[in-house]
C-alpha positions in Angstrom: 72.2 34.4 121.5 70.2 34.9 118.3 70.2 32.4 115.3 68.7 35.1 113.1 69.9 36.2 110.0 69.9 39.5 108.1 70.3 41.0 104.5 71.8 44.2 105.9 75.4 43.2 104.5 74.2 41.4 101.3 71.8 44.0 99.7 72.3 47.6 98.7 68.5 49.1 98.3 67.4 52.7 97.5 66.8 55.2 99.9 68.4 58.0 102.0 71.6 55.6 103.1 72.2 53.9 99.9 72.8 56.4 96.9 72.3 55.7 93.8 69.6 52.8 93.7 66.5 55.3 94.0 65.4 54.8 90.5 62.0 57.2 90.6 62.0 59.6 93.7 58.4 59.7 95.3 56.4 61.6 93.4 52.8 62.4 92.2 53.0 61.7 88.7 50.5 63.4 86.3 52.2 62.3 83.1 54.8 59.7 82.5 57.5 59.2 84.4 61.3 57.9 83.6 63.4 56.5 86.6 67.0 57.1 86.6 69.2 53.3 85.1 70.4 51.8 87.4 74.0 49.8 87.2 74.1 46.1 88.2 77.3 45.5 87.6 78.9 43.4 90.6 75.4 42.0 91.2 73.6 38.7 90.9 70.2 39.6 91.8 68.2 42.3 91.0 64.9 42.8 92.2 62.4 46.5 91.5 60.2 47.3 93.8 57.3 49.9 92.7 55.5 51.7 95.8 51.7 53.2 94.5 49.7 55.7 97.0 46.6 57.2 96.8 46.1 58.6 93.4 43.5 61.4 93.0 41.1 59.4 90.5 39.8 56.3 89.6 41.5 54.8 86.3 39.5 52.5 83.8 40.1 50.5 80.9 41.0 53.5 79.0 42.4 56.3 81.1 45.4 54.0 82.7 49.2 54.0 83.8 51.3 50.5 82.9 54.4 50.4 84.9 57.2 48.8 82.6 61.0 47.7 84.0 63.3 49.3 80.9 66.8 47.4 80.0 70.0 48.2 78.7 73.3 47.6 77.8 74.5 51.3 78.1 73.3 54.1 80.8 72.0 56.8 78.9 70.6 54.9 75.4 69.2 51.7 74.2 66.2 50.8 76.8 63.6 48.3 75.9 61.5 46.0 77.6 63.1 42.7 78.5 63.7 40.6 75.6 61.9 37.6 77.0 58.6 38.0 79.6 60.7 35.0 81.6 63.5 37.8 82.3 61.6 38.9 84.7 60.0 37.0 88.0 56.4 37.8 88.7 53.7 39.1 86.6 55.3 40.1 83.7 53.5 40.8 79.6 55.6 42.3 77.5 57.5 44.4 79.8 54.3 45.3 81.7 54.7 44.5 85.6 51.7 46.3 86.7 48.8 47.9 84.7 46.8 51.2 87.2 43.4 50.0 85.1 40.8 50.5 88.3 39.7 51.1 91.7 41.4 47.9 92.8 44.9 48.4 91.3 46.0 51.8 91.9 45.8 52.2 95.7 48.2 51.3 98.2 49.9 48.6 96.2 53.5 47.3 96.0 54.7 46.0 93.0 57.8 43.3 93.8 59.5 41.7 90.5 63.4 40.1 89.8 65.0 40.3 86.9 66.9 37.8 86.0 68.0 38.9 82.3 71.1 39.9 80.5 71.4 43.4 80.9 73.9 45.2 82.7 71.7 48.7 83.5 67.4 48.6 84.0 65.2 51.5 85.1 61.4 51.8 85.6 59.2 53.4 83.4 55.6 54.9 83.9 53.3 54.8 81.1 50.4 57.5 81.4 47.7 56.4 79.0 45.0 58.7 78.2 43.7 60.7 81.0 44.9 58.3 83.6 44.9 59.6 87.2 47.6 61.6 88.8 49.7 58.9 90.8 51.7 58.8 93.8 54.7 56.6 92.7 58.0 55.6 93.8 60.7 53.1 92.6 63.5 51.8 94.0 66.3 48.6 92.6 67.9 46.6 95.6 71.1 44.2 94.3 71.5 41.3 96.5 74.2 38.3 96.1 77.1 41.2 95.5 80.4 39.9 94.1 82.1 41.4 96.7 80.7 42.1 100.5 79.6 43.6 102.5 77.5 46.0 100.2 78.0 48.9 102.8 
């Protein structure tokens, strides 16, 4: 018998089985891009993932993307960046979680953060600044330590 454990009763994540928690569908974004809020309501932890692919350019200090998480208290009004950088674990300036700024941060890459903050409803936001590549992108929200379980 197997003394392994497993999240698949603890967690709701994005995706084709779990509705709802896809917050930007994959997509090659050529200007910015606004995921859909996500509710956290019945949820203790929170944590964004942000997938990258191959983009079709190479950024640079000027032609960039910054990947921002977006909270609220309401779904469809009121986002901001986090009120405090320490809402969020990981990397975190000012609501910046990752910045697409060169060869070495645009490929490939998955961007894990938790947030840990007030706010019932958060969503990712992609920043296109300049004449920043096109980027492959996707986002999704998983909620973990559910009030009530399982989560499916």
């Amino acid at each position: 018998m197997s003394n392994k454990k497993d999240l698949y009763h603890n967690i709701l994540a994005g995706g084709a089985e779990a509705t709802g928690n896809q917050c930007i569908a994959a997509v090659t974004a050529a200007a910015d891009v606004t995921g859909e809020p996500i509710d956290t309501l019945g949820y203790d932890g929170v944590t964004v993932v942000v997938n990258l692919g191959d983009s079709a350019g190479t950024p640079d200090g000027t032609d960039k993307w910054n990947i921002y998480i977006h909270v609220s208290d309401a779904s469809g009004s009121g986002f901001a960046v986090p009120a405090s950088d320490d809402d969020v674990l990981g990397t975190c300036a000012s609501g910046v979680i990752h910045t697409i700024d060169d060869a070495t941060t645009k490929d490939n890459i998955t961007i894990m953060r938790g947030y840990v903050g007030p706010k019932r409803y958060i969503k990712v936001f992609g920043d296109k600044i300049a004449s920043g590549p096109n980027q492959p992108i996707s986002a999704d929200v998983i909620l973990s330590h559910g009030r009530a379980v399982p989560t499916v």
